[in-house]
mmCIF file of the N, C-alpha and C atoms, coordinates in Angstrom:
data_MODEL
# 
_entry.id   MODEL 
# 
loop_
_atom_site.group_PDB 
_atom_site.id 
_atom_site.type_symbol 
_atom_site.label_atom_id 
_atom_site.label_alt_id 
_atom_site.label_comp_id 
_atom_site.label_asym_id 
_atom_site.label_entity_id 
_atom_site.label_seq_id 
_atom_site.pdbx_PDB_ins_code 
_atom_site.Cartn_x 
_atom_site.Cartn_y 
_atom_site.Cartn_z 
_atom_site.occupancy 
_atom_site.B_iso_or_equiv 
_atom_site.pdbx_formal_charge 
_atom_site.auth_seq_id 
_atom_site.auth_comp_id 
_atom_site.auth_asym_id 
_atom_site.auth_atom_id 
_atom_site.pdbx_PDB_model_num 
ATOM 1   N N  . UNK A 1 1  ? 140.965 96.743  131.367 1.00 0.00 ? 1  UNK A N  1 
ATOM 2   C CA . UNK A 1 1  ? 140.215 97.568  130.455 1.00 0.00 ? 1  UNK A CA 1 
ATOM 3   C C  . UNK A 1 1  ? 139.728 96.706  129.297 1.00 0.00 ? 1  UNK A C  1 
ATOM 4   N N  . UNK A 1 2  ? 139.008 97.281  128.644 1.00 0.00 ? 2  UNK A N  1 
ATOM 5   C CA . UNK A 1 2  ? 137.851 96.267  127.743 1.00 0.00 ? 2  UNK A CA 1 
ATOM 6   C C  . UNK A 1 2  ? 138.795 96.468  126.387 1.00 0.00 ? 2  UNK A C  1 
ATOM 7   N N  . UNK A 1 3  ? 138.595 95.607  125.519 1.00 0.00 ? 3  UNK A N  1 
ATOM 8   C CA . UNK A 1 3  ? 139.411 95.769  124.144 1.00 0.00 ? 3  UNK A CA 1 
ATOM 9   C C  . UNK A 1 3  ? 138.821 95.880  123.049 1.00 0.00 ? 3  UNK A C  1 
ATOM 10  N N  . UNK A 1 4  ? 138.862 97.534  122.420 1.00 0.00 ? 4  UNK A N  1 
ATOM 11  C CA . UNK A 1 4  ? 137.735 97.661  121.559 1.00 0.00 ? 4  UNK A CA 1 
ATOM 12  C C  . UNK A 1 4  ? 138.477 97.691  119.959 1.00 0.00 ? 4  UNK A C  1 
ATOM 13  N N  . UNK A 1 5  ? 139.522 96.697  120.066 1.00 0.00 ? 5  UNK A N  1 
ATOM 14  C CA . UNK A 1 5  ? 140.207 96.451  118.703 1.00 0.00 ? 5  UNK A CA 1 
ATOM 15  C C  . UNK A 1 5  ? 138.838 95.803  117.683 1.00 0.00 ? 5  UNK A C  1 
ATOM 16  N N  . UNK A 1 6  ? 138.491 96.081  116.176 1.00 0.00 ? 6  UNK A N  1 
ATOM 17  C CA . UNK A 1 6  ? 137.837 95.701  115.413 1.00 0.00 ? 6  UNK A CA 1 
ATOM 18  C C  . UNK A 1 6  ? 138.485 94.430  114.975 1.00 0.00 ? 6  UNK A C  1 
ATOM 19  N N  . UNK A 1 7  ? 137.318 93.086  114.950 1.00 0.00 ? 7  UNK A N  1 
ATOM 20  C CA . UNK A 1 7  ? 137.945 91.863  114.910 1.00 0.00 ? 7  UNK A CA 1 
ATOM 21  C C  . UNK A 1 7  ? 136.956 91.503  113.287 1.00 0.00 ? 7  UNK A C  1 
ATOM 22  N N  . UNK A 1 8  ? 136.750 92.343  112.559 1.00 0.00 ? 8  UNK A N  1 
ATOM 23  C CA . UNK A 1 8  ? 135.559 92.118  110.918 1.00 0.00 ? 8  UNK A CA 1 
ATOM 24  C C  . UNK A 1 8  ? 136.470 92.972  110.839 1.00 0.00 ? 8  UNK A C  1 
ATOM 25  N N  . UNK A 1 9  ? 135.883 92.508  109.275 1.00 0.00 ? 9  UNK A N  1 
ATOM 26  C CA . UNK A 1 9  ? 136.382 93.671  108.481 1.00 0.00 ? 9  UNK A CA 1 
ATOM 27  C C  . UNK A 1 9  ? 135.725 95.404  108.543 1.00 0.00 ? 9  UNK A C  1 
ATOM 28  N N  . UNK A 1 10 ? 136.613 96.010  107.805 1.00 0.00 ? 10 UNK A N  1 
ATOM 29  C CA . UNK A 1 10 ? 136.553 97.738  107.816 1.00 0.00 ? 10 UNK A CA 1 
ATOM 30  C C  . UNK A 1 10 ? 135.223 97.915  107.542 1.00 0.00 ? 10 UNK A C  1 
ATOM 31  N N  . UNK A 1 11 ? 135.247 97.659  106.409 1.00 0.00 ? 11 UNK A N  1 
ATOM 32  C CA . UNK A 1 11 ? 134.017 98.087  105.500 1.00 0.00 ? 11 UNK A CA 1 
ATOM 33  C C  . UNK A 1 11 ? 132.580 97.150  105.744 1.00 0.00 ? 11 UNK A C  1 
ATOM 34  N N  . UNK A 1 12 ? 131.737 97.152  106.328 1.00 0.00 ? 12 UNK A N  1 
ATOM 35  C CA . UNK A 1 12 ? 130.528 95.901  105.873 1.00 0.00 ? 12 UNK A CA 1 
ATOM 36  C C  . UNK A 1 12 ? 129.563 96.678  105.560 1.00 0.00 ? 12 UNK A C  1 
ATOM 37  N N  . UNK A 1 13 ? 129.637 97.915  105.028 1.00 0.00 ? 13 UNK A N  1 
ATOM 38  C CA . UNK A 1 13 ? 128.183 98.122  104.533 1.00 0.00 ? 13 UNK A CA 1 
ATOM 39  C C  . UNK A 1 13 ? 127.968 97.764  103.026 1.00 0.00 ? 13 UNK A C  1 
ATOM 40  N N  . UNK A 1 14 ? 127.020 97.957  102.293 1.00 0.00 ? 14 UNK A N  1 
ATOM 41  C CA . UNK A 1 14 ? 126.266 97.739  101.495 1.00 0.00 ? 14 UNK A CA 1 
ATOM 42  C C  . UNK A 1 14 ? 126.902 98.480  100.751 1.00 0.00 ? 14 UNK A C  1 
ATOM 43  N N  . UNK A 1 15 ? 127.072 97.870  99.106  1.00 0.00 ? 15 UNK A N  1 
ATOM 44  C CA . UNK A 1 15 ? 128.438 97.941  98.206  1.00 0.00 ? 15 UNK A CA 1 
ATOM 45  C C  . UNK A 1 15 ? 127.672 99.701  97.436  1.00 0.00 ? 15 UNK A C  1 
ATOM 46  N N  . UNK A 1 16 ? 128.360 100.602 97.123  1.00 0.00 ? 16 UNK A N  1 
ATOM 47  C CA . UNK A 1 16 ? 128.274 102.409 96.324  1.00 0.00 ? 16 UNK A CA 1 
ATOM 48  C C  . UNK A 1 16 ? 127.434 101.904 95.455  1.00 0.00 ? 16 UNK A C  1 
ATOM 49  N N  . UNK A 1 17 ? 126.205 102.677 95.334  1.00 0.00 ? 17 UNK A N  1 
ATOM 50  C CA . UNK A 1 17 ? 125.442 102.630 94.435  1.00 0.00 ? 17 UNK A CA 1 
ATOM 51  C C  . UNK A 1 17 ? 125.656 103.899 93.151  1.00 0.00 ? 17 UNK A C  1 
ATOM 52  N N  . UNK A 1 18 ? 126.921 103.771 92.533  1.00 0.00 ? 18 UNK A N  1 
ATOM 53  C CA . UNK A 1 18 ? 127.790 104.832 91.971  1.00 0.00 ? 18 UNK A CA 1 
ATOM 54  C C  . UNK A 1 18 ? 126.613 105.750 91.068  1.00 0.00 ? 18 UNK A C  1 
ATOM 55  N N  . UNK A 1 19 ? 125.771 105.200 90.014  1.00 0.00 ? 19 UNK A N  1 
ATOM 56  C CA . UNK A 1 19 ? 125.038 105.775 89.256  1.00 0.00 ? 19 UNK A CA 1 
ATOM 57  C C  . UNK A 1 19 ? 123.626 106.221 89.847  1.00 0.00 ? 19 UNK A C  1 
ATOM 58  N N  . UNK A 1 20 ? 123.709 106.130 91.202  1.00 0.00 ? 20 UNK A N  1 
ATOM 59  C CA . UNK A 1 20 ? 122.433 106.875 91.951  1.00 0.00 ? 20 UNK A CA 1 
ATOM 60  C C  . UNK A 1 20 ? 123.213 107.836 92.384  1.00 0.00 ? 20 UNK A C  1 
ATOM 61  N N  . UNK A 1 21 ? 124.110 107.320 92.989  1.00 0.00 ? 21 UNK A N  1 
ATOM 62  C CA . UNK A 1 21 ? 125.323 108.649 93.497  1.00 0.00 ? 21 UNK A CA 1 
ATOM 63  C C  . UNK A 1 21 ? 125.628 110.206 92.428  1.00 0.00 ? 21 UNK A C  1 
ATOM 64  N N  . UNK A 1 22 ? 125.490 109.414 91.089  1.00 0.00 ? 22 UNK A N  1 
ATOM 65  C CA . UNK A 1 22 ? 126.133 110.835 89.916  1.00 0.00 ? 22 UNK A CA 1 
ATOM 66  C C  . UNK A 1 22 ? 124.798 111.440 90.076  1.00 0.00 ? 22 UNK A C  1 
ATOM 67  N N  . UNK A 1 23 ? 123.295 110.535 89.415  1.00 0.00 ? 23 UNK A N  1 
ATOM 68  C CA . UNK A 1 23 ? 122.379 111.254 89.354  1.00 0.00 ? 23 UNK A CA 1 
ATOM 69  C C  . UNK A 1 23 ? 121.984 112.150 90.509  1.00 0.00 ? 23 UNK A C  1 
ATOM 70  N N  . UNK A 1 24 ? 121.985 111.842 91.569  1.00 0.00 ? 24 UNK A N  1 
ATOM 71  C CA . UNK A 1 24 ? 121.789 112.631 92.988  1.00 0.00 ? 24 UNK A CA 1 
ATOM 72  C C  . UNK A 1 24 ? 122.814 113.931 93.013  1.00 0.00 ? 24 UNK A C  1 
ATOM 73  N N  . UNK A 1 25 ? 124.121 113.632 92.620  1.00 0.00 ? 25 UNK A N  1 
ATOM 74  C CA . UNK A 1 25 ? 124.963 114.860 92.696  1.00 0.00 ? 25 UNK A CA 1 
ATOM 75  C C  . UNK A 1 25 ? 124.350 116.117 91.226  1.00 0.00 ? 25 UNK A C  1 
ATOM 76  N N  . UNK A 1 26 ? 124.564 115.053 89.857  1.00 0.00 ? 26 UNK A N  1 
ATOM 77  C CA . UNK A 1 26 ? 124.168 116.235 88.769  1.00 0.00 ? 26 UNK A CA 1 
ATOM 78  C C  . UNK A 1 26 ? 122.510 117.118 89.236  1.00 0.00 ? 26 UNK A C  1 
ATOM 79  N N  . UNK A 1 27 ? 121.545 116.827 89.917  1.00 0.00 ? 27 UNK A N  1 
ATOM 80  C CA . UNK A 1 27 ? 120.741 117.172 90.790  1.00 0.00 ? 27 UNK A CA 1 
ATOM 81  C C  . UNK A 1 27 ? 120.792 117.865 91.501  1.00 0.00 ? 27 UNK A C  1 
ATOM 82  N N  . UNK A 1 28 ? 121.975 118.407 92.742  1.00 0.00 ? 28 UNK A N  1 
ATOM 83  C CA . UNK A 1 28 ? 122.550 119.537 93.683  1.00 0.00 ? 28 UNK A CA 1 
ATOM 84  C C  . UNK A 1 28 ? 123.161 119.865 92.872  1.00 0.00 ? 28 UNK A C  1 
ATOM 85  N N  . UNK A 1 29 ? 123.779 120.219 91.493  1.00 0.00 ? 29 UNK A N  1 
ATOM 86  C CA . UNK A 1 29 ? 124.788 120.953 90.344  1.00 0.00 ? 29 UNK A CA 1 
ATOM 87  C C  . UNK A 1 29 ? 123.389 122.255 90.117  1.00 0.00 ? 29 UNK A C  1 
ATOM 88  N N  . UNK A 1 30 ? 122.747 121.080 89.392  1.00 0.00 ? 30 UNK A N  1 
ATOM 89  C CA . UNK A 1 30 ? 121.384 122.047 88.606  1.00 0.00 ? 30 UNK A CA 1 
ATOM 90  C C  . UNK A 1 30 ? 120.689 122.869 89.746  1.00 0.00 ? 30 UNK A C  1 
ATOM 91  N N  . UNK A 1 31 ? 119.871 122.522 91.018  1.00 0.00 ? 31 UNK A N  1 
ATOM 92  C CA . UNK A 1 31 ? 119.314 123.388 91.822  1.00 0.00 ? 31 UNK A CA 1 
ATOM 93  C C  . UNK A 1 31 ? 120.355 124.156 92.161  1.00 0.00 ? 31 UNK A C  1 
ATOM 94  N N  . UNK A 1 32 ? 121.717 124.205 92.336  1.00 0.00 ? 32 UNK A N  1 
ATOM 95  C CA . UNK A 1 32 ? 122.206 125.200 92.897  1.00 0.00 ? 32 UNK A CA 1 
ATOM 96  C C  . UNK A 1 32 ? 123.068 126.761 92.280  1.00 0.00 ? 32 UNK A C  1 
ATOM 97  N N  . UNK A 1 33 ? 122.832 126.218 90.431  1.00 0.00 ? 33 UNK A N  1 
ATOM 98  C CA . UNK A 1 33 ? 122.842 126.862 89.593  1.00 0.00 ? 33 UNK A CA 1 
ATOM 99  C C  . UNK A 1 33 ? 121.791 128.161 89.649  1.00 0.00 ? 33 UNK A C  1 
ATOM 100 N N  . UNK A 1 34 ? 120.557 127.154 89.548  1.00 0.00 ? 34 UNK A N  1 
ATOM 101 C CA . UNK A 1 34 ? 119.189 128.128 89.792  1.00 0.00 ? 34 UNK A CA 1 
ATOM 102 C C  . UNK A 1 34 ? 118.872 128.608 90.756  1.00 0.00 ? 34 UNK A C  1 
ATOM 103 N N  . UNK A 1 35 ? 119.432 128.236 91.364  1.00 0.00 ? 35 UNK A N  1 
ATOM 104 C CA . UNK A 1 35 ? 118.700 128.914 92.912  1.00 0.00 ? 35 UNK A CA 1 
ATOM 105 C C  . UNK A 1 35 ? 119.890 129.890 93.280  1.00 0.00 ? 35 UNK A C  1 
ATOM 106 N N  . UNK A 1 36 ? 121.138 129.810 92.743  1.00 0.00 ? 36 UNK A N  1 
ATOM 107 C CA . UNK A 1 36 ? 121.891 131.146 92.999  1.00 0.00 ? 36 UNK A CA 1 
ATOM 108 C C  . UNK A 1 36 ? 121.610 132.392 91.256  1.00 0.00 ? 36 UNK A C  1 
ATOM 109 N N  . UNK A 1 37 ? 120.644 131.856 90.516  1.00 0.00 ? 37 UNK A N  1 
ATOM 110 C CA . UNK A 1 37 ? 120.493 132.857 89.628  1.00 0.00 ? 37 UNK A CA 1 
ATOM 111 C C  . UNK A 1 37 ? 119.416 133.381 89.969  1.00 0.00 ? 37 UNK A C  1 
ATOM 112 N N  . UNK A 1 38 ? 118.256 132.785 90.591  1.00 0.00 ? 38 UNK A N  1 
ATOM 113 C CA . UNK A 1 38 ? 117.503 133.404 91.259  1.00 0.00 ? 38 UNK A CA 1 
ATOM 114 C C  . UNK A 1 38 ? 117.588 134.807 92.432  1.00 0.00 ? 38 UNK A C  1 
ATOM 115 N N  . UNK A 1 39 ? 118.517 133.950 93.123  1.00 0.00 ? 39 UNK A N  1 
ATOM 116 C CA . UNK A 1 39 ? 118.938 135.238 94.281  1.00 0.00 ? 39 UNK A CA 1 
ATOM 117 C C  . UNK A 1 39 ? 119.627 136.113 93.626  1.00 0.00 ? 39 UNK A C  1 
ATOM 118 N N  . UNK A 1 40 ? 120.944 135.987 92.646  1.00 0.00 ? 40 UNK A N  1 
ATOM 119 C CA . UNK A 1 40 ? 121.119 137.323 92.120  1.00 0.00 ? 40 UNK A CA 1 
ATOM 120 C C  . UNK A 1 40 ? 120.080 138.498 91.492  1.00 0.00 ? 40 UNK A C  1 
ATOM 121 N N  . UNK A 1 41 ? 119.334 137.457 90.866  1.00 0.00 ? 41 UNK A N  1 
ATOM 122 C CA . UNK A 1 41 ? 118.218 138.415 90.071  1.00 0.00 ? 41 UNK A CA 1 
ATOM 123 C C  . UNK A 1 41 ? 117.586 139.166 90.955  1.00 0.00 ? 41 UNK A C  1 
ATOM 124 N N  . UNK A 1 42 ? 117.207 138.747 91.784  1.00 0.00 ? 42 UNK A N  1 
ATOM 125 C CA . UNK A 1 42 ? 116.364 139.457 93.102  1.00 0.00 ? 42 UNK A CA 1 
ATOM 126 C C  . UNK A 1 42 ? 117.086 140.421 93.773  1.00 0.00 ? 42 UNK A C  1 
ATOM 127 N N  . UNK A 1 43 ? 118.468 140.033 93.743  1.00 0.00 ? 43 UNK A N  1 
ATOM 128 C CA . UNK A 1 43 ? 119.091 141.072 94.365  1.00 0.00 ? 43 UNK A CA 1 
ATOM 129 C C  . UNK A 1 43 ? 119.142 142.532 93.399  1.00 0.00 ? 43 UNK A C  1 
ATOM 130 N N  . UNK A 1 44 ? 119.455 142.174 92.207  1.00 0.00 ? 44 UNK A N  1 
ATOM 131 C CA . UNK A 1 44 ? 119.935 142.946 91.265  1.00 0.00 ? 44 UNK A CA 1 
ATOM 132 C C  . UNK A 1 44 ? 118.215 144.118 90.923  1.00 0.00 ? 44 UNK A C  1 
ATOM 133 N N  . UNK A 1 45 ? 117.052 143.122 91.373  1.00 0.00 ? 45 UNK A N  1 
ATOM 134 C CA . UNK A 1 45 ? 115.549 143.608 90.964  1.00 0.00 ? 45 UNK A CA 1 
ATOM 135 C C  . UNK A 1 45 ? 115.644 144.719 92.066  1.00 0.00 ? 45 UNK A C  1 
ATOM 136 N N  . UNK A 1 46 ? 115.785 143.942 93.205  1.00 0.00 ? 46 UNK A N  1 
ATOM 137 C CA . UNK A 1 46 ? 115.585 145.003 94.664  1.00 0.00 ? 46 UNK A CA 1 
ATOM 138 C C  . UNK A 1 46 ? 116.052 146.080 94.293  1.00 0.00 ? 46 UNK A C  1 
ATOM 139 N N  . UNK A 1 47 ? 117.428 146.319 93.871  1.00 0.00 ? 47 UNK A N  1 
ATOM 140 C CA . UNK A 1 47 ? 118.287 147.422 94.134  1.00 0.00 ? 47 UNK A CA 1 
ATOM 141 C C  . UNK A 1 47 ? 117.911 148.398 92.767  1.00 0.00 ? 47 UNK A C  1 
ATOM 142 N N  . UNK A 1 48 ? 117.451 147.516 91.500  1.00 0.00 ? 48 UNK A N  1 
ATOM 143 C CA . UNK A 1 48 ? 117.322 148.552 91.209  1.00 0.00 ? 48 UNK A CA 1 
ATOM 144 C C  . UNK A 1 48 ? 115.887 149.227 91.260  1.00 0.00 ? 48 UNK A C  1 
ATOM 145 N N  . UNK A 1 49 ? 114.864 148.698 91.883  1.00 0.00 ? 49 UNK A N  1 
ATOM 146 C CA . UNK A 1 49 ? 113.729 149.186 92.236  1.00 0.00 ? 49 UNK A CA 1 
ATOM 147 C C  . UNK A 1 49 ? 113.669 150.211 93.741  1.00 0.00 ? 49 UNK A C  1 
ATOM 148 N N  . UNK A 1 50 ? 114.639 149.783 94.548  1.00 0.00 ? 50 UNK A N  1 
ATOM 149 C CA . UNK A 1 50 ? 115.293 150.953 94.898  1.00 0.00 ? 50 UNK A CA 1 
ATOM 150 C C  . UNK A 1 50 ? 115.836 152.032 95.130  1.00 0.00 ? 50 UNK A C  1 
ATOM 151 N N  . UNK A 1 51 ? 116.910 151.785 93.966  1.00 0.00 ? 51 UNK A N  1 
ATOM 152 C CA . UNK A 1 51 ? 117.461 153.198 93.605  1.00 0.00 ? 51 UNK A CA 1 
ATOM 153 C C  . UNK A 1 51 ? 117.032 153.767 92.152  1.00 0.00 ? 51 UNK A C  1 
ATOM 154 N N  . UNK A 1 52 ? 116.237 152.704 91.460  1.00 0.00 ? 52 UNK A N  1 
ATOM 155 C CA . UNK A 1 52 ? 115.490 153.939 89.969  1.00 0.00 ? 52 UNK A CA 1 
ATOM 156 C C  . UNK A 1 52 ? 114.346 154.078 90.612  1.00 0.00 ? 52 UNK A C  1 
ATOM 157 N N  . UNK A 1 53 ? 113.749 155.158 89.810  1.00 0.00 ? 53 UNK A N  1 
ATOM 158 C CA . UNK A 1 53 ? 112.385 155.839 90.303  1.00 0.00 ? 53 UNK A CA 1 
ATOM 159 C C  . UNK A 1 53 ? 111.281 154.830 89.012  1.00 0.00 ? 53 UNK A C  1 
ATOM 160 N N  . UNK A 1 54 ? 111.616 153.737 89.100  1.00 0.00 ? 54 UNK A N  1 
ATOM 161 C CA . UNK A 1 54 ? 111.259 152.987 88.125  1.00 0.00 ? 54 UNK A CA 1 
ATOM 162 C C  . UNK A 1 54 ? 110.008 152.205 88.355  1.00 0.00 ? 54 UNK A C  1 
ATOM 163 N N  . UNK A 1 55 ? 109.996 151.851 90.090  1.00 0.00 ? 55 UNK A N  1 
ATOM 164 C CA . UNK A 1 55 ? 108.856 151.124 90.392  1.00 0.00 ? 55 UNK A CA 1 
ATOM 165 C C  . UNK A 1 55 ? 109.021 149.974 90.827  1.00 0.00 ? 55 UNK A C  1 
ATOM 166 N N  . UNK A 1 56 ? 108.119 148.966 91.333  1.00 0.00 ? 56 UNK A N  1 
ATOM 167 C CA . UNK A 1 56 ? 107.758 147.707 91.513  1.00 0.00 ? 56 UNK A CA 1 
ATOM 168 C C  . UNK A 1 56 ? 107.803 146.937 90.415  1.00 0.00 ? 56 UNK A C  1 
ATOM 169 N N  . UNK A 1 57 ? 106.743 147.390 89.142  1.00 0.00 ? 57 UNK A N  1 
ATOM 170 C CA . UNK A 1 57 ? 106.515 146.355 87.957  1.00 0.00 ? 57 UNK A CA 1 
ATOM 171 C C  . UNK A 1 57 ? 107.738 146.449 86.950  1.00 0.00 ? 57 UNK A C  1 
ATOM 172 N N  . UNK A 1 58 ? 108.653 147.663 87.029  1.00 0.00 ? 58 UNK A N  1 
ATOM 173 C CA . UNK A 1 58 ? 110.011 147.430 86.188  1.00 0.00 ? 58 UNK A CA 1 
ATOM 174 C C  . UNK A 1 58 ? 110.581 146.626 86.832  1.00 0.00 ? 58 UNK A C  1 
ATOM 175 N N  . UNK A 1 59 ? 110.946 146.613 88.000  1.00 0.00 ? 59 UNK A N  1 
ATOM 176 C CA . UNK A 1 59 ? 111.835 145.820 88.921  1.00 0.00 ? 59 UNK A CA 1 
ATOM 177 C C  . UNK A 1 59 ? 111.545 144.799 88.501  1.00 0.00 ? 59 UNK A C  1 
ATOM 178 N N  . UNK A 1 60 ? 110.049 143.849 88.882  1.00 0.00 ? 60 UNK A N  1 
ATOM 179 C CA . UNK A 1 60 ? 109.828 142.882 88.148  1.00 0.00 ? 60 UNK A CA 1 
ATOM 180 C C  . UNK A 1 60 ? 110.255 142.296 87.073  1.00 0.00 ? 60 UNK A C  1 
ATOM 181 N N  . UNK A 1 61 ? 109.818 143.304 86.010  1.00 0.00 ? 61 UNK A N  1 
ATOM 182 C CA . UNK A 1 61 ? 109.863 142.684 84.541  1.00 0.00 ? 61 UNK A CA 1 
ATOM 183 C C  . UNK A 1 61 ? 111.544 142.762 84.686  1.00 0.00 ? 61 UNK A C  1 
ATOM 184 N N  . UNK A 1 62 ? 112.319 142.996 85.108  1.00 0.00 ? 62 UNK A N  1 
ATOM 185 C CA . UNK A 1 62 ? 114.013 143.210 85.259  1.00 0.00 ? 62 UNK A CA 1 
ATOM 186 C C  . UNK A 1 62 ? 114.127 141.958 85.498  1.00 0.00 ? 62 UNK A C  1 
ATOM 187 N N  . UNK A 1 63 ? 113.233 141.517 86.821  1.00 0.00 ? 63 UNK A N  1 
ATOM 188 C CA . UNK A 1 63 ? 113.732 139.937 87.492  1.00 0.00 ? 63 UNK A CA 1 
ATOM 189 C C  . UNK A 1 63 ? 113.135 138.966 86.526  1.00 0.00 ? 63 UNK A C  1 
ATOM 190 N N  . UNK A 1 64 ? 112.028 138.994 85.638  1.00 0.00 ? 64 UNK A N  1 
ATOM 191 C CA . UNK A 1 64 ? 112.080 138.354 84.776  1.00 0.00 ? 64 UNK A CA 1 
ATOM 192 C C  . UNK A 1 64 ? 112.997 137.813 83.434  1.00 0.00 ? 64 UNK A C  1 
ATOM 193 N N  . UNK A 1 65 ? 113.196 138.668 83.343  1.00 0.00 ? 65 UNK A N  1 
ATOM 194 C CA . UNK A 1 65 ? 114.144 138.697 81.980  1.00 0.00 ? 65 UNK A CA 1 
ATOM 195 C C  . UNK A 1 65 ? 115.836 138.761 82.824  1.00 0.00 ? 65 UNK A C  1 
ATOM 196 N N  . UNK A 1 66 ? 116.121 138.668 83.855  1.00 0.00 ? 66 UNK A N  1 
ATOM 197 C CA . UNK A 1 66 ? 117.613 138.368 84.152  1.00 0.00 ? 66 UNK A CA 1 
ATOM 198 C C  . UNK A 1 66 ? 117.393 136.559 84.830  1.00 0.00 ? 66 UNK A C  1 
ATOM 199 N N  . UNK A 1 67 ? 116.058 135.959 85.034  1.00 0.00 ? 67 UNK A N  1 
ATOM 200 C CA . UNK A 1 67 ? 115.824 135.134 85.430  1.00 0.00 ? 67 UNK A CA 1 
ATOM 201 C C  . UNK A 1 67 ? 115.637 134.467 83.925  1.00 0.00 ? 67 UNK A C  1 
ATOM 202 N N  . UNK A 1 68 ? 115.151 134.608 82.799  1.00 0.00 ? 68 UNK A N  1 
ATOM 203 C CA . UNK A 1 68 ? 115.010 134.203 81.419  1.00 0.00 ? 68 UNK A CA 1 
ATOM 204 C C  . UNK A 1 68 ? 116.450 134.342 80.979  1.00 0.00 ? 68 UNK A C  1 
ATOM 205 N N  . UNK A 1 69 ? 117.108 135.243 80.550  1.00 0.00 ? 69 UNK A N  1 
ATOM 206 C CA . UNK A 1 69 ? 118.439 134.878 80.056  1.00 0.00 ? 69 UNK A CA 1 
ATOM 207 C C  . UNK A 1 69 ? 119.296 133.974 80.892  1.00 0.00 ? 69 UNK A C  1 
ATOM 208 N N  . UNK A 1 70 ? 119.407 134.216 82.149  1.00 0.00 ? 70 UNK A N  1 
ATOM 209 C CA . UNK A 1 70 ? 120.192 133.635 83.059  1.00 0.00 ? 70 UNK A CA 1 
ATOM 210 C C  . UNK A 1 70 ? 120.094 131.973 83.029  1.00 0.00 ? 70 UNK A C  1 
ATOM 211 N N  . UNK A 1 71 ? 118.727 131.541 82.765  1.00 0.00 ? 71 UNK A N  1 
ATOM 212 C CA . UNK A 1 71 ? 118.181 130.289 82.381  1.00 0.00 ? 71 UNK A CA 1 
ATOM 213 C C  . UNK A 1 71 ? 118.692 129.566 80.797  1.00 0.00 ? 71 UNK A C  1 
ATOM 214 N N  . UNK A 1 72 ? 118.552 130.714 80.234  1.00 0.00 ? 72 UNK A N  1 
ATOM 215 C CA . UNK A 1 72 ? 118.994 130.046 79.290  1.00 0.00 ? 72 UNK A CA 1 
ATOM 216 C C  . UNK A 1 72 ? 120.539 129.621 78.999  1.00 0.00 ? 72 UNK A C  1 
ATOM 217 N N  . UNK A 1 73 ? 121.301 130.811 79.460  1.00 0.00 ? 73 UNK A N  1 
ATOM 218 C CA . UNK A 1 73 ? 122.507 130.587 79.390  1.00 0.00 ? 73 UNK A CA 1 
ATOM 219 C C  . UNK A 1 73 ? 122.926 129.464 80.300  1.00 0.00 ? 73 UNK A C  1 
ATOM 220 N N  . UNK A 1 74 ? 122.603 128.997 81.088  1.00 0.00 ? 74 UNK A N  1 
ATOM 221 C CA . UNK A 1 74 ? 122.960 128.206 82.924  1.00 0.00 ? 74 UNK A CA 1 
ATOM 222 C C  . UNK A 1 74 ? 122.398 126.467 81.842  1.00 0.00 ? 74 UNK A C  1 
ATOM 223 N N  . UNK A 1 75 ? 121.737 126.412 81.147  1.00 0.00 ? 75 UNK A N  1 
ATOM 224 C CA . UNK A 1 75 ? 121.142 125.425 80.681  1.00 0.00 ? 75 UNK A CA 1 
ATOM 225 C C  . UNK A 1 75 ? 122.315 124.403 79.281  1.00 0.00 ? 75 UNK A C  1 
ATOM 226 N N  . UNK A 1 76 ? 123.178 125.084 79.092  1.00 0.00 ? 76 UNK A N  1 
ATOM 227 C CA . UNK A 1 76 ? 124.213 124.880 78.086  1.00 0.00 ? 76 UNK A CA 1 
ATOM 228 C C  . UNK A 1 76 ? 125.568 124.714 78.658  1.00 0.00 ? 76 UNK A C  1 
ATOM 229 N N  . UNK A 1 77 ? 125.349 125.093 80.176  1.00 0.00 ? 77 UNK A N  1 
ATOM 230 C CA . UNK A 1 77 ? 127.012 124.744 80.783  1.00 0.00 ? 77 UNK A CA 1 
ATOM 231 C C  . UNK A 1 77 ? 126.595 123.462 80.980  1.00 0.00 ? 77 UNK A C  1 
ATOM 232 N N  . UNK A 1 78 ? 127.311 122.206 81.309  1.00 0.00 ? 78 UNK A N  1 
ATOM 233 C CA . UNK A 1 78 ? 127.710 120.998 82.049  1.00 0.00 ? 78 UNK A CA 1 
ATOM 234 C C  . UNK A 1 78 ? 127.850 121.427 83.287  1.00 0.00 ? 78 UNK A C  1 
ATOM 235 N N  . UNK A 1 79 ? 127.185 120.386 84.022  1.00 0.00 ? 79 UNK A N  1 
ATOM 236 C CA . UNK A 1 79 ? 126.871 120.224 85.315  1.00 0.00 ? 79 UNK A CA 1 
ATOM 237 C C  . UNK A 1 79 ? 127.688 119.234 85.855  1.00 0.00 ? 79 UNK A C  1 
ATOM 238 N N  . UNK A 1 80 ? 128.352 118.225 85.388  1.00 0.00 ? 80 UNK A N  1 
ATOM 239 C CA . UNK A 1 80 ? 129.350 117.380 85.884  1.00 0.00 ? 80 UNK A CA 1 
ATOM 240 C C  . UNK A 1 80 ? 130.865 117.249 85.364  1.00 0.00 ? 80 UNK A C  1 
ATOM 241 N N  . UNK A 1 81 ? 131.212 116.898 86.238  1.00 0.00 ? 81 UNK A N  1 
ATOM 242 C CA . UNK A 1 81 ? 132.960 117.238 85.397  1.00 0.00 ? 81 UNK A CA 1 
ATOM 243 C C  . UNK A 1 81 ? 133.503 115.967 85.014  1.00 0.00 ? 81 UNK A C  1 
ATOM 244 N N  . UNK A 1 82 ? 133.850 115.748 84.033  1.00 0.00 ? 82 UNK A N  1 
ATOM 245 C CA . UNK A 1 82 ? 133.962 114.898 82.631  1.00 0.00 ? 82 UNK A CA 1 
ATOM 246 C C  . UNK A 1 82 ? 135.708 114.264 82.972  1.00 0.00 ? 82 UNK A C  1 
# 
């Protein structure tokens, strides 16, 4: 049988590029902040354009302004852990 013991070393790739690595991660922190305040808002717009007799353009202006506070508040947390 053939002998597929490793005769190099473990490692030979190309040495962590650590500070492309943080920026790339604080990057999936932030889109995934927004993009789950987004879907709540939408959820929260649907339902209540749904169940109030309120309409389309309240619903809206709802997803606006839970998409505006939500922004603002989401913008003052830290995105990386210290």
């Amino acid at each position: 049988m053939a002998d597929h013991t490793p005769t190099g070393p473990v490692e030979t790739g190309a040495p962590m590029d650590y500070q492309e690595h943080e920026k790339t991660y604080q990057l999936f922190i932030t889109l995934t902040k927004y993009v789950s305040l987004v879907c709540v808002a939408l959820l929260v717009a649907m339902a209540f354009g749904f169940f109030a007799p309120a309409g389309f353009f309240a619903s809206l202006v709802l997803f606006l302004v839970i998409c505006a506070v939500g922004g603002y508040l989401l913008r003052d947390i830290p995105g990386h852990i210290s």
